[in-house]
C-alpha positions in Angstrom: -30.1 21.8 -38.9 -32.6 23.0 -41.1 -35.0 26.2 -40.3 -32.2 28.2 -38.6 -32.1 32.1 -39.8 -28.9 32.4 -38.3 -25.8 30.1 -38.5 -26.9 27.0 -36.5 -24.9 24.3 -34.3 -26.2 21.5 -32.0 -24.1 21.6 -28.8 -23.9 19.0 -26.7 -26.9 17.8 -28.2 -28.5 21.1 -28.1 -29.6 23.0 -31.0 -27.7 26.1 -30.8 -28.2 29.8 -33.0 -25.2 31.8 -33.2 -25.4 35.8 -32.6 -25.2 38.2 -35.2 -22.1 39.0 -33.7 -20.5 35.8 -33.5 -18.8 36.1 -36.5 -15.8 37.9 -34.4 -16.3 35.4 -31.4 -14.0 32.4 -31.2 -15.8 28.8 -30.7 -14.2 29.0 -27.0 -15.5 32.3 -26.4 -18.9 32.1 -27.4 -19.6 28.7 -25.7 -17.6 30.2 -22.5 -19.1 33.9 -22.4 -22.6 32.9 -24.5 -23.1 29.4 -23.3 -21.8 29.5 -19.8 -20.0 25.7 -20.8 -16.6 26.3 -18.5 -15.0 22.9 -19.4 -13.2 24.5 -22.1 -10.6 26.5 -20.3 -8.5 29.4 -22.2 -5.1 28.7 -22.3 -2.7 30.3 -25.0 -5.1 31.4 -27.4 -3.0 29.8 -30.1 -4.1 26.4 -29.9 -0.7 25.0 -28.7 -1.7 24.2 -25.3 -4.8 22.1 -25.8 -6.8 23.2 -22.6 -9.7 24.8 -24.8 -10.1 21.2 -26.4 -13.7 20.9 -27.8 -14.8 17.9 -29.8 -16.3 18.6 -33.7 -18.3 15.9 -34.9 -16.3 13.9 -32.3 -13.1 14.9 -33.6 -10.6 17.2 -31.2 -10.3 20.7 -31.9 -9.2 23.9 -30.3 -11.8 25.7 -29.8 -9.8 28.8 -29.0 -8.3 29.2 -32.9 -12.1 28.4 -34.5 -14.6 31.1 -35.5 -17.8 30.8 -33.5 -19.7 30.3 -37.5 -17.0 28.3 -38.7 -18.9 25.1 -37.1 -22.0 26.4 -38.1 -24.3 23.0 -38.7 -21.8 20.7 -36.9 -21.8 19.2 -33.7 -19.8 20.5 -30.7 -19.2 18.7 -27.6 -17.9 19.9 -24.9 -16.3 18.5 -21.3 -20.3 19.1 -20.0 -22.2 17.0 -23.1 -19.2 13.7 -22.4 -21.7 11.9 -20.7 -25.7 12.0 -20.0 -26.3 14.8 -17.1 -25.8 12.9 -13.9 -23.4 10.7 -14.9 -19.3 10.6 -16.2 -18.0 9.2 -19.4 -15.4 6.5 -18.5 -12.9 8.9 -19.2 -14.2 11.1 -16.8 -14.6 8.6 -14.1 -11.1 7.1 -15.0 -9.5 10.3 -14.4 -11.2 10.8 -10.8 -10.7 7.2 -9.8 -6.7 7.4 -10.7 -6.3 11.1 -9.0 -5.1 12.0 -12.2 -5.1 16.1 -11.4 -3.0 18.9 -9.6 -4.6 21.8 -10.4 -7.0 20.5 -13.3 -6.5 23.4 -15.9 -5.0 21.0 -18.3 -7.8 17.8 -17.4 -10.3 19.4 -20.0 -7.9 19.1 -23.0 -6.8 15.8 -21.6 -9.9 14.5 -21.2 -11.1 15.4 -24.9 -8.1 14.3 -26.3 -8.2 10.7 -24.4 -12.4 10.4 -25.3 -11.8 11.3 -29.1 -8.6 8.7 -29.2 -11.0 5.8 -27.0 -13.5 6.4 -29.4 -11.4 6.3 -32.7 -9.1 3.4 -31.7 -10.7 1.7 -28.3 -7.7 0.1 -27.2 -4.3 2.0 -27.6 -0.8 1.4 -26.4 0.7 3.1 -24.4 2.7 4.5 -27.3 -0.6 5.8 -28.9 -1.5 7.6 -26.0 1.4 9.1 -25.6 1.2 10.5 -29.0 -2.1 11.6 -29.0 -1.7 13.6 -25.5 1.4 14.9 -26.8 0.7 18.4 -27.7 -1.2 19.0 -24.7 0.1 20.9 -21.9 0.5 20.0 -18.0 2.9 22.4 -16.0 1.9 20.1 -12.9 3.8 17.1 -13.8 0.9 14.7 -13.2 1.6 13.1 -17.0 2.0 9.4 -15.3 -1.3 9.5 -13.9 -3.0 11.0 -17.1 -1.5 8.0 -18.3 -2.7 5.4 -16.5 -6.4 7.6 -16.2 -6.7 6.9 -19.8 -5.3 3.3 -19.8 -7.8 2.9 -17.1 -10.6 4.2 -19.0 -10.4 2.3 -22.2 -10.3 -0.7 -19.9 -13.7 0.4 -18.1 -15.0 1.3 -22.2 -14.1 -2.4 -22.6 -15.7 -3.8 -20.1 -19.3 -1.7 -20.4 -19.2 -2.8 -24.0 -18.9 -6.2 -23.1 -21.4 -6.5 -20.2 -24.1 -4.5 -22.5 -23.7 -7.6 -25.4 -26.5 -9.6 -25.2 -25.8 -13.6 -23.6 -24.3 -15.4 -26.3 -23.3 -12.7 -28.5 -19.6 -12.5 -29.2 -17.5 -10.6 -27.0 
């Protein structure tokens, strides 16, 4: 991201110039307040809860513990930029589909965290899931059906990969 004055970021795809005063704002804060990007929620503020869950160059982070400049020329996804406008990622779908919310504050941080793991390691046990969903808070109890949303997704990331292979290629 060449040619910015200012610290730089593409968001969701979008080139992005950080405030002079970003350098106090929190990643969360700035996309929240500056962006208007709502997906991320604020949680703790510590990054123990997992709901502010942002992806950084398609790795999870918490976005409520990173300096707005600290992913200066890096790319930041949010919940908004998972899929083409329009549309849901597979996780996104898999998690309607499967009921998979009580109140939702937790689904963003879910949802991160089950796209980052799908796209890392596309078929997980349950075990795997488990672990990687771990650290993220639900106070609504609905952890069995954030279970099988993400077991559900990697099927339906499975099966688009499969139907887009051209006939004859291996599957």
């Amino acid at each position: 991201m060449t040619g910015c004055a200012a610290p730089c970021l593409s968001v969701n795809g979008q080139v992005c110039t950080l405030p002079e005063g970003a350098a106090d704002a929190s990643l969360l804060h700035w996309l929240r307040n500056d962006l208007g990007l709502n997906g991320p929620k604020y949680g703790c503020g510590l990054g123990q809860c997992g709901a502010c869950t942002v992806l950084v160059d398609g790795v999870a982070a918490r976005a409520c513990v990173i300096p707005a400049v600290g992913v200066a020329g890096r790319e930041v996804t949010t919940l908004e930029g998972l899929a083409p406008p329009g549309q849901w990622h597979p996780v996104q779908q898999a998690f309607v589909d499967e009921q998979a919310a009580q109140c939702g504050y937790c689904l963003n941080g879910m949802v991160m965290m089950a796209a980052a793991l799908l796209a890392r390691q596309p078929q997980p046990s349950e075990a795997d899931i488990r672990r990687e969903l771990s650290h993220n808070l639900c106070r609504c109890g609905t952890h069995l059906s954030i279970l099988r949303a993400v077991q559900k997704a990697a099927l339906l990331m499975a099966n688009c990969s499969t139907s887009a292979a051209p006939a004859g290629a291996p599957r």
